[in-house]
C-alpha positions as CSV (number, residue, x, y, z in Angstrom):
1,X,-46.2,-228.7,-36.5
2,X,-49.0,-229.2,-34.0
3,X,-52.5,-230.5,-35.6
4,X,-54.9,-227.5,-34.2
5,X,-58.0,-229.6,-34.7
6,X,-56.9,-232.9,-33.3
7,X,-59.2,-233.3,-29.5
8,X,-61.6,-230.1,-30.0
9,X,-65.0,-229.6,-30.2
10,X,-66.1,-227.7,-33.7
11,X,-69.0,-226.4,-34.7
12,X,-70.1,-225.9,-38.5
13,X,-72.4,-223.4,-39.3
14,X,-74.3,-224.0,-43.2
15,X,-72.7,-227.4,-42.7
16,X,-74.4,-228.9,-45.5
17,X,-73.1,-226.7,-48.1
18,X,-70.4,-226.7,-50.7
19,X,-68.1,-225.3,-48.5
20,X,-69.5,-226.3,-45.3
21,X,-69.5,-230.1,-45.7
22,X,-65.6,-229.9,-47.3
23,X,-64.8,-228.0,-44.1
24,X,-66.4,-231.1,-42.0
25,X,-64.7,-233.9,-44.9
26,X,-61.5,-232.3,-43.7
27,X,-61.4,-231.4,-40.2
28,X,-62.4,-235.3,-40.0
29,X,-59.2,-236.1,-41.3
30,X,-57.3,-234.5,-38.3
31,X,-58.8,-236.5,-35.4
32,X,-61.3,-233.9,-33.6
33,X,-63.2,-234.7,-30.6
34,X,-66.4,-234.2,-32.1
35,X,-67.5,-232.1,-35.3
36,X,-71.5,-230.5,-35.2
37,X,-72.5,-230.2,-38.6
38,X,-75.7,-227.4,-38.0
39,X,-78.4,-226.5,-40.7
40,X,-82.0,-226.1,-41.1
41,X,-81.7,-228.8,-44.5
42,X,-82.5,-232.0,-43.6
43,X,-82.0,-233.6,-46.5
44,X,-78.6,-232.0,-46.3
45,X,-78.2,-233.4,-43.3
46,X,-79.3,-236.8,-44.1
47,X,-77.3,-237.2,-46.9
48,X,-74.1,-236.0,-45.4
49,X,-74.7,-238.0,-42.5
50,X,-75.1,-241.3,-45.2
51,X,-72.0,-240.2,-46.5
52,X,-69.6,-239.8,-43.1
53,X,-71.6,-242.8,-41.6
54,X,-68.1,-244.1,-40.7
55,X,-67.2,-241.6,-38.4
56,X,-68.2,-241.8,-34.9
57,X,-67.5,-238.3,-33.8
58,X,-69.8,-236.3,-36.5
59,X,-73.1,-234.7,-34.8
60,X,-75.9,-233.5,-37.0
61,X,-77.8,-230.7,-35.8
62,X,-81.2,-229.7,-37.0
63,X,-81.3,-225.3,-36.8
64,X,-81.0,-222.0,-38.2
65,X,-78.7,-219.0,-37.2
66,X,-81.9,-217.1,-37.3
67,X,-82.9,-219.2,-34.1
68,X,-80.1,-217.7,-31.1
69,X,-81.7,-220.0,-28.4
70,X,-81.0,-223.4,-30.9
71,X,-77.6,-221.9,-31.4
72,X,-76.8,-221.5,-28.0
73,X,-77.9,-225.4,-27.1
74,X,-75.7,-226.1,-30.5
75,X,-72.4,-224.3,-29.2
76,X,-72.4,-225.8,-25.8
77,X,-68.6,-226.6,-24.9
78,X,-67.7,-225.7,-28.5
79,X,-63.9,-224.8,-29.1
80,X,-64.2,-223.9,-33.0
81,X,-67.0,-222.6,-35.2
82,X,-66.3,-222.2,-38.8
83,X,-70.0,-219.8,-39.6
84,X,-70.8,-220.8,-42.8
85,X,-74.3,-220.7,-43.4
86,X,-75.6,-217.9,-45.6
87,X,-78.3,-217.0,-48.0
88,X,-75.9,-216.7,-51.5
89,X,-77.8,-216.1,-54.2
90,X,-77.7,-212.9,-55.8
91,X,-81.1,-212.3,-57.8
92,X,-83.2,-214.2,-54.8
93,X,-82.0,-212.1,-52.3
94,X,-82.6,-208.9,-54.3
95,X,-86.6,-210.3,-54.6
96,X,-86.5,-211.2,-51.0
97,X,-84.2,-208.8,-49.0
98,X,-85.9,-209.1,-45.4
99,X,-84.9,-212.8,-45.9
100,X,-81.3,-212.1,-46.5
101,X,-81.0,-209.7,-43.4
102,X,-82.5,-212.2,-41.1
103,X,-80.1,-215.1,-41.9
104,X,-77.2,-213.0,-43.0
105,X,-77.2,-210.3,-40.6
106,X,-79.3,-211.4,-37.7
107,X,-78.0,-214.8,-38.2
108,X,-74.5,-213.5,-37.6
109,X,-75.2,-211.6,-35.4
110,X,-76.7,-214.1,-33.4
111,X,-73.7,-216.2,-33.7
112,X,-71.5,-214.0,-33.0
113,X,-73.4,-213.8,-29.5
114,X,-73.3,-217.4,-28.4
115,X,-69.5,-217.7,-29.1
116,X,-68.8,-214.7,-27.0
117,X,-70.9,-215.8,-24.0
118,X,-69.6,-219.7,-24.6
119,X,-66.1,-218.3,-24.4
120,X,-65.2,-220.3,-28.0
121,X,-61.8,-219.9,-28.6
122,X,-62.2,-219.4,-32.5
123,X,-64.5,-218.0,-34.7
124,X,-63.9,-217.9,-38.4
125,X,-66.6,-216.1,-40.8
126,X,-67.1,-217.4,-44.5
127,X,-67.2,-214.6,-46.4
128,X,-67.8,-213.4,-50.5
129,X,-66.4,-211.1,-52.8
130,X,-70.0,-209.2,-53.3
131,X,-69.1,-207.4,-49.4
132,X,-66.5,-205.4,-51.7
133,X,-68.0,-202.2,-52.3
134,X,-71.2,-203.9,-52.2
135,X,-73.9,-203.2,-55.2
136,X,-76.5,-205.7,-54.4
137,X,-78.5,-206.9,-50.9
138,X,-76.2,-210.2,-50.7
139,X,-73.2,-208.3,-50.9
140,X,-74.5,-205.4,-48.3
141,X,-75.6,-208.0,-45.9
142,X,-72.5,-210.0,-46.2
143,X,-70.2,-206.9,-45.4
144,X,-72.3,-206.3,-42.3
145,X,-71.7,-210.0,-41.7
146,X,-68.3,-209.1,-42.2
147,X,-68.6,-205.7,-39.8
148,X,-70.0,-208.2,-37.2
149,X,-67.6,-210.5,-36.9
150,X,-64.7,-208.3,-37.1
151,X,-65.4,-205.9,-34.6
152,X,-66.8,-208.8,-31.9
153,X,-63.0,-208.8,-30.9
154,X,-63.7,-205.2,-29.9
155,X,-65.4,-206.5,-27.0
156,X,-64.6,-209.9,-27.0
157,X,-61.6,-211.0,-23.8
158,X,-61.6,-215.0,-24.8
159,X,-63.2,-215.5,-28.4
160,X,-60.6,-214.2,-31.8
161,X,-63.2,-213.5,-34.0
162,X,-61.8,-213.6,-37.9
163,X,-63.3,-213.5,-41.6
164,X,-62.0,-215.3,-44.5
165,X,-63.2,-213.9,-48.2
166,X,-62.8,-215.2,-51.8
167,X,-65.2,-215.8,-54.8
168,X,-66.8,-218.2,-56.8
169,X,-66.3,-221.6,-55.7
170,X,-66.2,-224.0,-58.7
171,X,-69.1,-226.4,-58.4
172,X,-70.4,-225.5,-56.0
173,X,-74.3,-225.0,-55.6
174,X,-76.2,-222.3,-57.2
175,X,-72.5,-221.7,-59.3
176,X,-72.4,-221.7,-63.1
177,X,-70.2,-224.6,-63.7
178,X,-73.2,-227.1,-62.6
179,X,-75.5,-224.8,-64.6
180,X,-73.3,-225.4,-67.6
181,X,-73.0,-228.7,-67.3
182,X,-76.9,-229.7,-67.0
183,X,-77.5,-227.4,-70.1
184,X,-74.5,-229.1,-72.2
185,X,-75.9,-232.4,-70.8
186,X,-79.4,-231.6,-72.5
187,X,-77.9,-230.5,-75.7
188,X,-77.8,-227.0,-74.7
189,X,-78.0,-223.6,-75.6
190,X,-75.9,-222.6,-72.7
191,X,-77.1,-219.4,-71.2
192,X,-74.3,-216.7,-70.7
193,X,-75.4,-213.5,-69.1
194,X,-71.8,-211.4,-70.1
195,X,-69.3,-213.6,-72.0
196,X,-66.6,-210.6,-71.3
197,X,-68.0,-210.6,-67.1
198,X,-64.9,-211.8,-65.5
199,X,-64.8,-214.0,-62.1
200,X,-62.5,-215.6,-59.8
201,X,-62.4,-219.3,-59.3
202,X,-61.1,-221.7,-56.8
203,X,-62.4,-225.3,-56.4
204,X,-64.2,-226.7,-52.9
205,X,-61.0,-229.0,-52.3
206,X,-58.9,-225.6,-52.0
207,X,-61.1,-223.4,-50.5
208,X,-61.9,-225.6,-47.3
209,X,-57.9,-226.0,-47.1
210,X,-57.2,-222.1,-46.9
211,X,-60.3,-221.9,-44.9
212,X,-58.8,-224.0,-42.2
213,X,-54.6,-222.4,-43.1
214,X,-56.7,-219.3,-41.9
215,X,-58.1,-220.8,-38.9
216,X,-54.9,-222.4,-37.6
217,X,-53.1,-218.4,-37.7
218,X,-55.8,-216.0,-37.0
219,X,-55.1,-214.0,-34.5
220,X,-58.0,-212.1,-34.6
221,X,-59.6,-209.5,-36.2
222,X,-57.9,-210.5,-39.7
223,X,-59.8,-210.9,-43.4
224,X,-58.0,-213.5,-45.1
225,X,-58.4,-212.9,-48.9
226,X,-57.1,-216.4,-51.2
227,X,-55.1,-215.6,-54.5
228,X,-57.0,-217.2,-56.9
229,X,-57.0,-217.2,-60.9
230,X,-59.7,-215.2,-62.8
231,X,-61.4,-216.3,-66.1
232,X,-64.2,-214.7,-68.6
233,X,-67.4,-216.5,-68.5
234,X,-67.5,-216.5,-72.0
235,X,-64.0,-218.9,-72.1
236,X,-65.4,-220.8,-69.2
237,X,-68.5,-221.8,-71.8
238,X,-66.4,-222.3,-74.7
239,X,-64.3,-224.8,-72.6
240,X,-67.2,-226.4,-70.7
241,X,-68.8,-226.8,-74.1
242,X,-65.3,-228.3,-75.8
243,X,-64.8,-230.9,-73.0
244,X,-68.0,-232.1,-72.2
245,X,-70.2,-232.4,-74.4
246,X,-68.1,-235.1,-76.0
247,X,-68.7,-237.0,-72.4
248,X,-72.5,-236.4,-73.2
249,X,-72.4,-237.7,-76.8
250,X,-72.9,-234.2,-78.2
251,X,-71.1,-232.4,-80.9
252,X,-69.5,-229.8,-79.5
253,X,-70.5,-227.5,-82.4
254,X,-74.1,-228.1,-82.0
255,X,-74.6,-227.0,-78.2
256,X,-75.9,-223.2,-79.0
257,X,-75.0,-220.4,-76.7
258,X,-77.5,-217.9,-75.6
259,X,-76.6,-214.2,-74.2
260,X,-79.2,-213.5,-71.6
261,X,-77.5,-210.2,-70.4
262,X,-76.8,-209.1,-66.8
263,X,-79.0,-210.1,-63.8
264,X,-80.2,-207.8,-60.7
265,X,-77.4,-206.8,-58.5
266,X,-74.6,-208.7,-60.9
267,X,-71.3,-207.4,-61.0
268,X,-69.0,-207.3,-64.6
269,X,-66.3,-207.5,-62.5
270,X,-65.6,-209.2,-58.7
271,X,-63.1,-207.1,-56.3
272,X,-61.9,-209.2,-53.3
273,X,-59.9,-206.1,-52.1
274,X,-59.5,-202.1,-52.1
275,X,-56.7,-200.4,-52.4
276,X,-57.7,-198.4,-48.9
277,X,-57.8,-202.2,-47.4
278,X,-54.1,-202.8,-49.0
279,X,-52.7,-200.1,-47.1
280,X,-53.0,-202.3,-43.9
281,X,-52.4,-205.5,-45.4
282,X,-49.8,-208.6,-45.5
283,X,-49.7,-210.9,-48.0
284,X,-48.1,-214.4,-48.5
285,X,-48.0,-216.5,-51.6
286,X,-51.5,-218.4,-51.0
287,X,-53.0,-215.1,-49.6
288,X,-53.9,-211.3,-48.6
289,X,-54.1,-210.7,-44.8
290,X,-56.5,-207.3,-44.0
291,X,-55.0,-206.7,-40.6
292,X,-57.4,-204.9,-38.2
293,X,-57.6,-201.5,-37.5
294,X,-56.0,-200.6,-34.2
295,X,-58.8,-199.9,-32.3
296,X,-60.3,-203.8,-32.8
297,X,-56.9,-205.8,-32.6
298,X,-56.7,-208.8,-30.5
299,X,-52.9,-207.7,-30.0
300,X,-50.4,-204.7,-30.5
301,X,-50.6,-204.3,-34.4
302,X,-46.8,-205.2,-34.8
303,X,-47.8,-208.6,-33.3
304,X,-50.1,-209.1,-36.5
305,X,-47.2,-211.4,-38.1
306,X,-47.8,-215.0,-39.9
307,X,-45.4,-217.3,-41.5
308,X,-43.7,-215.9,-45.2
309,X,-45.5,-212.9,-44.9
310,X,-44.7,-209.4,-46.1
311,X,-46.3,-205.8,-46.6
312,X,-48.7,-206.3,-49.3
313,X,-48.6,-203.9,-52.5
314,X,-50.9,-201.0,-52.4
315,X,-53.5,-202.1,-54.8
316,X,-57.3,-202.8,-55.3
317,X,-57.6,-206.9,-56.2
318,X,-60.0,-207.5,-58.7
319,X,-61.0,-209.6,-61.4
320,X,-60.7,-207.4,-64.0
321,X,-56.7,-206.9,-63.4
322,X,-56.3,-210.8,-62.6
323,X,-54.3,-213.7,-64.1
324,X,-56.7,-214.8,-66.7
325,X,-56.5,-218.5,-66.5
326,X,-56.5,-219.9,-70.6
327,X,-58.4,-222.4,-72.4
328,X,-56.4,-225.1,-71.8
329,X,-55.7,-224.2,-67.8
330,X,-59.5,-224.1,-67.7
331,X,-60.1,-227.6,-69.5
332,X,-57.5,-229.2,-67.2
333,X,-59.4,-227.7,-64.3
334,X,-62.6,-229.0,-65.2
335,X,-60.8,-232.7,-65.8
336,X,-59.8,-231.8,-62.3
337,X,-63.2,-231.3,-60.7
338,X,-65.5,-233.7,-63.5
339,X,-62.9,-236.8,-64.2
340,X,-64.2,-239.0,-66.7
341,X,-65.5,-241.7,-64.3
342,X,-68.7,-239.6,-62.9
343,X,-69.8,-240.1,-66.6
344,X,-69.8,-243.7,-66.6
């Protein structure tokens, strides 16, 4: 198969984030021309930049989404953008929703602009569970992120415009695996808001590879939605507790666990799709496919086909109806993403 990276130009929105910087750690691997690694952290950007220092053909790019002009200068000759950069965290963007609409709306919006005007050939939106039937400001603003993206192939002749979705990213920053770990590191009590609140899980590794699976057959106009395992947060402590705390020095059975309850805008359960989105969907064994609705397709609606795939089941996707993942596939995940040398 043709590499579909190898010679072009890609641009990385959020670049220095979890997912961001795995997208850039991998698309390095498959010979680009250049890859711009965009974001308004500098120490981000410094750091990555310490870390790929090998690589000739990594840019980093000082900006924010919220800036269209700086994004316009960043795009130049740009064949790719993966649009990562986001503001994520539930309870701060429920305290500070003007925030959250500039960057995630406006800041979309923005990009969405550039690309169409550049004439990029790709665009590829990072997206969350929390757009699904959206109770908090992150989740409203990233389904308008969503509604942005999607529909820029309305009036878009050169650019396929395309979203890919899934939930909690294991490790990443802001997630509660790294929260765990600093309080089991300390001796505990580990704070659980719902030990029967349910989430799905995927690790950075993973998600940057479906991320660019999705990239390489978008057609446009698609949300790709990842199968991934679900777990209760309560389990996820119990396990965290069992195999690290040992790697700390600590007696399991004296880290103490603390129930903190719900915070604003928090889900018991994540959905990553509805039953209404179902109707028009494919599915493969890595993934859903949300096709687009006629009007916004990039092609005749029978064209919509991808490798493996079939009519998906007419369903709603969500947590609380997922493939719990047990103690010991949770322990052999977290020896996965912690080996024993980073405690050395």
């Amino acid at each position: 198969m043709a590499n579909p990276f190898q010679g072009k130009n890609i641009l990385i929105t959020g670049g220095t984030g979890s997912i961001g910087s795995e997208i850039a750690r991998k698309i390095l691997q498959h010979k680009p021309n250049v890859v711009r690694v965009f974001s308004n952290d500098e120490d981000g950007l410094f750091n990555l930049g310490q870390e790929l220092r090998g690589y000739s053909n990594v840019r980093f790019l000082v900006g924010d989404v919220r800036d269209e002009e700086r994004l316009r200068m960043a795009v130049e000759n740009t064949d790719l953008l993966f649009h990562a950069a986001a503001l994520k965290h539930v309870p701060l963007c429920e305290y500070n929703p003007f925030e959250a609409v500039k960057t995630n709306v406006i800041g979309t919006e923005n990009v969405v602009e550039v690309a169409r005007k550049e004439g990029i050939e790709k665009v590829i939106g990072i997206s969350t569970d929390k757009a699904v039937n959206p109770i908090n400001v992150m989740g409203a603003t990233k389904l308008l992120s969503e509604r942005l993206i999607i529909s820029a192939n309305h009036y878009s002749k050169e650019t396929v415009f395309s979203c890919v979705r899934f939930g909690n990213v294991l490790d990443s920053r802001g997630s509660v695996v790294p929260l765990f770990e600093e309080q089991i590191g300390r001796g505990g009590p580990v704070t659980i808001t719902d030990p029967d609140m349910t989430r799905f899980v995927v690790s950075i590794p993973r998600a940057a590879e479906l991320i660019l699976k999705a990239a390489e057959i978008a057609k446009g106009g698609e949300i790709f939605i990842f199968k991934m395992p679900a777990l209760r947060i309560g389990n996820l402590a119990e396990a965290m507790i069992e195999e690290l705390a040992p790697r700390y020095g600590r007696s399991p059975e004296r880290i103490g666990k603390e129930i903190t309850g719900r915070r604003p805008g928090e889900k018991t359960y994540e959905e990553l799709m509805t039953e209404e989105e179902s109707r028009h969907a494919q599915e493969t064994e890595e993934m859903f496919i949300v096709l687009p609705y006629t009007e916004l397709s990039t092609y005749p609606i029978e064209d919509y086909t991808y490798p493996g795939s079939k009519p998906a089941e007419v369903t709603e996707y969500t947590s609380k109806k997922g493939r719990f993942l047990t103690q010991e596939e949770i322990k052999a995940m977290l020896r996965e993403n912690f080996p024993l040398e980073t405690f050395r």
